[in-house]
KEPA-697113 format. One line per 5 residues: number of its first residue (from 1); their letters; for each residue x, y, z of N, C-alpha, C. Coordinates in nm, 3 decimals. Layout:
N
NUM> A> X:Y:Z:X:Y:Z:X:Y:Z  ...
END
This chain:
132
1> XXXXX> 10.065:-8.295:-23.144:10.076:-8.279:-23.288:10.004:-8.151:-23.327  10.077:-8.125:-23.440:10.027:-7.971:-23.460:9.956:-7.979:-23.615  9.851:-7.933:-23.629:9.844:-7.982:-23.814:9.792:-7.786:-23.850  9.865:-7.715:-23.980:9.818:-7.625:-24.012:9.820:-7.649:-24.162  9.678:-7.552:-24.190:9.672:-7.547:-24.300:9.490:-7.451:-24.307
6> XXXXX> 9.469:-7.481:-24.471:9.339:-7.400:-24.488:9.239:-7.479:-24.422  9.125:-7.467:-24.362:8.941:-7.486:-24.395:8.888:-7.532:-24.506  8.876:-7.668:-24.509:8.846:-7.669:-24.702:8.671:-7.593:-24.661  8.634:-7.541:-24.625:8.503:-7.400:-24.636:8.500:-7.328:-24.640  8.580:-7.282:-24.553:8.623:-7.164:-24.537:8.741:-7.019:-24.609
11> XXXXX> 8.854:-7.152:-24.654:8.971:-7.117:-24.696:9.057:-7.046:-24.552  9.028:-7.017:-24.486:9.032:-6.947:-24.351:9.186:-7.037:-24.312  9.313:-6.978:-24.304:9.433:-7.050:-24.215:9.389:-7.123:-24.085  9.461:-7.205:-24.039:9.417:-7.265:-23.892:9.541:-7.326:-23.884  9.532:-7.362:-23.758:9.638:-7.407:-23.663:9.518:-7.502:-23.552
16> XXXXX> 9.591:-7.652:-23.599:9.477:-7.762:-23.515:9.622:-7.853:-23.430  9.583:-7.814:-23.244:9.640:-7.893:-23.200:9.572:-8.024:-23.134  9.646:-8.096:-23.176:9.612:-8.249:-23.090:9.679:-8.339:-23.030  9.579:-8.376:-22.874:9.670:-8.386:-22.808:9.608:-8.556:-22.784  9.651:-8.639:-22.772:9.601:-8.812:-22.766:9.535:-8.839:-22.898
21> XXXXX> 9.405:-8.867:-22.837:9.343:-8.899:-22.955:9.225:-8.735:-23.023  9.210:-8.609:-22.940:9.141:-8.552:-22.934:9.239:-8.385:-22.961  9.147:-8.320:-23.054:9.168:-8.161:-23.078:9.163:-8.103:-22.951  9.249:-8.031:-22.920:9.277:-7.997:-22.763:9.226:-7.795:-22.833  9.263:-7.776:-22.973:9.261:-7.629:-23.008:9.267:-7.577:-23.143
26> XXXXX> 9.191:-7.529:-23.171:9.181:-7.424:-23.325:9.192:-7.297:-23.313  9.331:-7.252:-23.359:9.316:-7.102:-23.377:9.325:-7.019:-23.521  9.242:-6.946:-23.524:9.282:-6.854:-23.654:9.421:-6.834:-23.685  9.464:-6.812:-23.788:9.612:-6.768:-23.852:9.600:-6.622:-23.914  9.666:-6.540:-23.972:9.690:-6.424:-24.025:9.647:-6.507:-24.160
31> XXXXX> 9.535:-6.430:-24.266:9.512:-6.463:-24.418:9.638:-6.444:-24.523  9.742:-6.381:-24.421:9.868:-6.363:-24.518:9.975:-6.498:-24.514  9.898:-6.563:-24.422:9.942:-6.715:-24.385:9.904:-6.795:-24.485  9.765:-6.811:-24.553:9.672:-6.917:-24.579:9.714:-7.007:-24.727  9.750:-6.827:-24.815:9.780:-6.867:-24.958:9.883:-7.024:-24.974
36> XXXXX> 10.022:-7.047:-24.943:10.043:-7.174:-24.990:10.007:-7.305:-24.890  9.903:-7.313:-24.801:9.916:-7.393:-24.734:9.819:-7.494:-24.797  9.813:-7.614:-24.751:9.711:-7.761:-24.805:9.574:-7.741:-24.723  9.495:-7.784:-24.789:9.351:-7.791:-24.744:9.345:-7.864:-24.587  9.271:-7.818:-24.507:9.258:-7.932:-24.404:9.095:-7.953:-24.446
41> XXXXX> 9.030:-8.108:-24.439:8.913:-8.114:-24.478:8.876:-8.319:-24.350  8.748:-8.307:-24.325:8.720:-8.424:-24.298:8.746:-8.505:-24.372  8.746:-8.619:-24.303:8.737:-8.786:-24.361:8.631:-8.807:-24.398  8.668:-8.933:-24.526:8.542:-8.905:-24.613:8.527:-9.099:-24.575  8.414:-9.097:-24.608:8.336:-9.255:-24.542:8.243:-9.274:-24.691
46> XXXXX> 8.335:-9.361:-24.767:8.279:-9.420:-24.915:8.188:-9.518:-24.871  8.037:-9.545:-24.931:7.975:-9.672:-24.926:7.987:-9.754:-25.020  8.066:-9.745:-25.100:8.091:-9.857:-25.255:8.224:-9.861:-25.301  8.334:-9.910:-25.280:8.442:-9.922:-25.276:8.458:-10.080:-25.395  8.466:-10.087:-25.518:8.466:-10.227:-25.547:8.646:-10.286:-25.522
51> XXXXX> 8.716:-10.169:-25.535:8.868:-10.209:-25.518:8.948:-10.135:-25.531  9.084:-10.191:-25.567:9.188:-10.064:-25.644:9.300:-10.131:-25.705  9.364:-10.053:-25.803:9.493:-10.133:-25.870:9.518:-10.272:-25.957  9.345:-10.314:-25.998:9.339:-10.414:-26.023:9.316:-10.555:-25.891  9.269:-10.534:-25.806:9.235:-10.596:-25.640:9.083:-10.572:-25.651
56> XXXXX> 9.035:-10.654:-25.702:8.862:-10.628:-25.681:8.848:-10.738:-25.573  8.750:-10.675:-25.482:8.701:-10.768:-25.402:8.605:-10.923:-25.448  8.590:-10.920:-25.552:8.542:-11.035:-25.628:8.658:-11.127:-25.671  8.778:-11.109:-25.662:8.926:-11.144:-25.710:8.909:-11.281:-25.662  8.847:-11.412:-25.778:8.864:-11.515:-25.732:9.011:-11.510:-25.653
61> XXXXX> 9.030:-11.630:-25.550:9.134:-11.615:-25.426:9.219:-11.490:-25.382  9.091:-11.408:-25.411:9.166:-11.256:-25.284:9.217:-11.293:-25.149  9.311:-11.250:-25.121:9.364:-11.224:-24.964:9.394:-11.113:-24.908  9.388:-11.175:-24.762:9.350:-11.064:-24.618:9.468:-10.926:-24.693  9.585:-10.988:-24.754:9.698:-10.904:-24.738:9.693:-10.813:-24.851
66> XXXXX> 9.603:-10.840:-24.990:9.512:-10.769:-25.105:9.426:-10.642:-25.028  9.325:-10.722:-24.971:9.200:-10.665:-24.919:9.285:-10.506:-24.840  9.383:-10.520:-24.748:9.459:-10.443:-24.677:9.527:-10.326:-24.780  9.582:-10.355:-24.894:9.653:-10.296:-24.993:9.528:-10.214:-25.040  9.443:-10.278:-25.087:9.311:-10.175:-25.107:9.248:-10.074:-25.002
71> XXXXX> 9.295:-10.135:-24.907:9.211:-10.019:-24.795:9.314:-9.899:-24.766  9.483:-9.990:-24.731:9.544:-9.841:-24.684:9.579:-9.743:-24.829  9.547:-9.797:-24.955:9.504:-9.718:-25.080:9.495:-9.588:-25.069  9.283:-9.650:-25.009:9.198:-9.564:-25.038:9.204:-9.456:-24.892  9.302:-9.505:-24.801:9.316:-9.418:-24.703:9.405:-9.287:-24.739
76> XXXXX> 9.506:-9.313:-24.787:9.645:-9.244:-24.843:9.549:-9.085:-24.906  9.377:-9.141:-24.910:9.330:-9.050:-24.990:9.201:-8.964:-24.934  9.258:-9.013:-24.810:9.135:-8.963:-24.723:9.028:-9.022:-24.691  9.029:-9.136:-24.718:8.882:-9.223:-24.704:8.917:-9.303:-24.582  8.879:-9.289:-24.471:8.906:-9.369:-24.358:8.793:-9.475:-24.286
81> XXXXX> 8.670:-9.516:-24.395:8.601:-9.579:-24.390:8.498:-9.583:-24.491  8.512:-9.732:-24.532:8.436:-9.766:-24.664:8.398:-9.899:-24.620  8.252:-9.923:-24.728:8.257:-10.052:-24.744:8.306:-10.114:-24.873  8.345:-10.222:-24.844:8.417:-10.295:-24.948:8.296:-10.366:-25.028  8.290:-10.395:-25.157:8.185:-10.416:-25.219:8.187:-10.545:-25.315
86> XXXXX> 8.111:-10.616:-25.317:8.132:-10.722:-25.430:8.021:-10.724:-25.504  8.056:-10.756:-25.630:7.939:-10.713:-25.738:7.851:-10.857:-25.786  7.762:-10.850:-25.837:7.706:-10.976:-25.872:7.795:-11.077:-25.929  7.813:-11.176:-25.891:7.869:-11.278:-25.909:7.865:-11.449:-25.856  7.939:-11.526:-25.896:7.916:-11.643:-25.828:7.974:-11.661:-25.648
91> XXXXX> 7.879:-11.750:-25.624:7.888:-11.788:-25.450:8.023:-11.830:-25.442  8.090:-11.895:-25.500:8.234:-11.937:-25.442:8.333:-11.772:-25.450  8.270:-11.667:-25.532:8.337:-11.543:-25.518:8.272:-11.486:-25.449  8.207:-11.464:-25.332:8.097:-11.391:-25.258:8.211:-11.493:-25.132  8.211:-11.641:-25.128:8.281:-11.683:-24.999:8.458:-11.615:-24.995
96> XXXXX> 8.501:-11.609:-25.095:8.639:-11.615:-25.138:8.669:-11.439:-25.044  8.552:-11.350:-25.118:8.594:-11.229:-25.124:8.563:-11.176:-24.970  8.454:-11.230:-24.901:8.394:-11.196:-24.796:8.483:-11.255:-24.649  8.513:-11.370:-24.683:8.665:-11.456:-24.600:8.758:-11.424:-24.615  8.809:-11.326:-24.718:8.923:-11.228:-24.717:8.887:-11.119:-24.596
101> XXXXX> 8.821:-11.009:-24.642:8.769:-10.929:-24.562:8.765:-10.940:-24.435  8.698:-11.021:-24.399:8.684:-11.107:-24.289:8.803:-11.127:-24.208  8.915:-11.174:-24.285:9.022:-11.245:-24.208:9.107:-11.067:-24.205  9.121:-10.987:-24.310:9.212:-10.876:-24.296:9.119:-10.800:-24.178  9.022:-10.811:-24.131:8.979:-10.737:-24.028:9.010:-10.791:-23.887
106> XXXXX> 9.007:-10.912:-23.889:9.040:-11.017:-23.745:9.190:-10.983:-23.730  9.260:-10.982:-23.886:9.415:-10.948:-23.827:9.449:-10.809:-23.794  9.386:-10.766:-23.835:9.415:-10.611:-23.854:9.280:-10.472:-23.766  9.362:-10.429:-23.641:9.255:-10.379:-23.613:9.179:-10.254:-23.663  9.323:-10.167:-23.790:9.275:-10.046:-23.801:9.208:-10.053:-23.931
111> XXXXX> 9.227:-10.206:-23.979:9.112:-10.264:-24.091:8.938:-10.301:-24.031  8.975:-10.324:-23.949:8.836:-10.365:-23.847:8.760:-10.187:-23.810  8.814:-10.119:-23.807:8.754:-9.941:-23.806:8.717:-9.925:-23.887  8.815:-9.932:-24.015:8.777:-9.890:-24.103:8.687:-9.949:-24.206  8.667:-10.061:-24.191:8.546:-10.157:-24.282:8.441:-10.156:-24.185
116> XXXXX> 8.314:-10.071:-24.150:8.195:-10.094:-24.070:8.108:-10.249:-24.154  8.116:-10.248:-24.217:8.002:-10.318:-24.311:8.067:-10.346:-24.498  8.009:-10.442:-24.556:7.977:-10.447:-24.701:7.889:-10.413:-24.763  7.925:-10.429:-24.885:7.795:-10.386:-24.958:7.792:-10.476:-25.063  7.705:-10.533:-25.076:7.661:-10.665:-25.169:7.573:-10.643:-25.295
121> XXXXX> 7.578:-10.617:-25.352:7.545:-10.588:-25.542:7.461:-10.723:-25.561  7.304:-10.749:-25.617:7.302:-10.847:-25.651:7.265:-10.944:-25.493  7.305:-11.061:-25.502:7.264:-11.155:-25.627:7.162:-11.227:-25.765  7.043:-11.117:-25.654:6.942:-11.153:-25.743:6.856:-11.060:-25.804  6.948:-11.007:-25.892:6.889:-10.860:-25.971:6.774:-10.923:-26.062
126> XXXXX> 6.671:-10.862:-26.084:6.541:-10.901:-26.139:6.598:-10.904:-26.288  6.516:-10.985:-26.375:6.555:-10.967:-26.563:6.417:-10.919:-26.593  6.299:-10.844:-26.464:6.253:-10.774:-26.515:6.255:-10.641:-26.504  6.265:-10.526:-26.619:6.235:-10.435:-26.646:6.138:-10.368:-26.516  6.215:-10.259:-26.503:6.128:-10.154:-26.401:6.196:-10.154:-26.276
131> XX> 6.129:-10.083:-26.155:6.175:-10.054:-26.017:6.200:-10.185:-25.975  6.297:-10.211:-25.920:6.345:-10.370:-25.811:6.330:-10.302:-25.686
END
C-alpha cells in the first residue's frame, strides 16, 4: 500500500510505503507535488470519549452493537483509541454501560485495540467545595 500526501508538520509531500503491518519507506516528493494533497498526520488516542450520535455510554440498555457504532465513528476520524467514558450516574447504568463494552470487545477484536481502558466520572464526587 502506498499512502501520499502532506506532513501535517511539516507540510513537506511524502510518499509512505507499507508493506504488512509495517512502513517499509518515506520518500520526499517535489513541493510542486504537495499543494492539493490531504494531510498525513498520526492517530490520535482520546481519554474521554462519552459517545456519539446520541449513543452515550450511560444509555440505559446500551449494546455491544451501539458501543461499536460509537467507536468505528470516532475512528472514521482518526481516533484509533479511546476510552469510553461513563459519567456519574446510577449502578444499574455503570453495569448496563460497562457489559456493553465489555461484550463489543469480546466480540470484536479491533474493538478490543481500540478500547485500552475506561474512564469512570464519579461516583462519588464530593458536595464539598474545593480540591477532591
Amino acid at each position: 500500500m502506498e499512502l501520499v500526501g502532506r506532513r501535517y508538520d511539516t507540510y513537506e509531500a511524502v510518499s509512505i510505503k507499507i508493506k504488512g503491518e509495517k512502513i517499509s519507506s518515506i520518500e520526499l516528493l517535489p513541493d510542486s507535488e504537495a499543494a492539493g494533497l490531504p494531510f498525513i498526520a498520526p492517530a490520535m488516542f482520546d481519554l474521554q470519549i462519552n459517545g456519539y450520535g446520541g449513543i452515550w455510554f450511560n444509555k440505559p440498555g446500551l449494546t455491544s452493537d451501539e458501543v461499536c457504532q460509537v467507536l468505528e465513528k470516532h475512528y472514521q476520524y482518526g481516533i484509533t483509541r479511546l476510552c469510553p467514558t461513563l459519567i456519574t450516574s446510577s449502578y444499574e447504568d455503570y453495569v448496563s454501560g460497562f457489559s456493553a463494552i465489555r461484550e463489543a470487545c469480546e466480540e470484536n477484536s479491533w474493538a478490543q485495540h481500540m478500547v485500552p481502558g475506561c474512564h469512570l466520572e464519579g461516583p462519588y464526587i464530593s458536595p464539598i467545595q474545593g480540591p477532591r
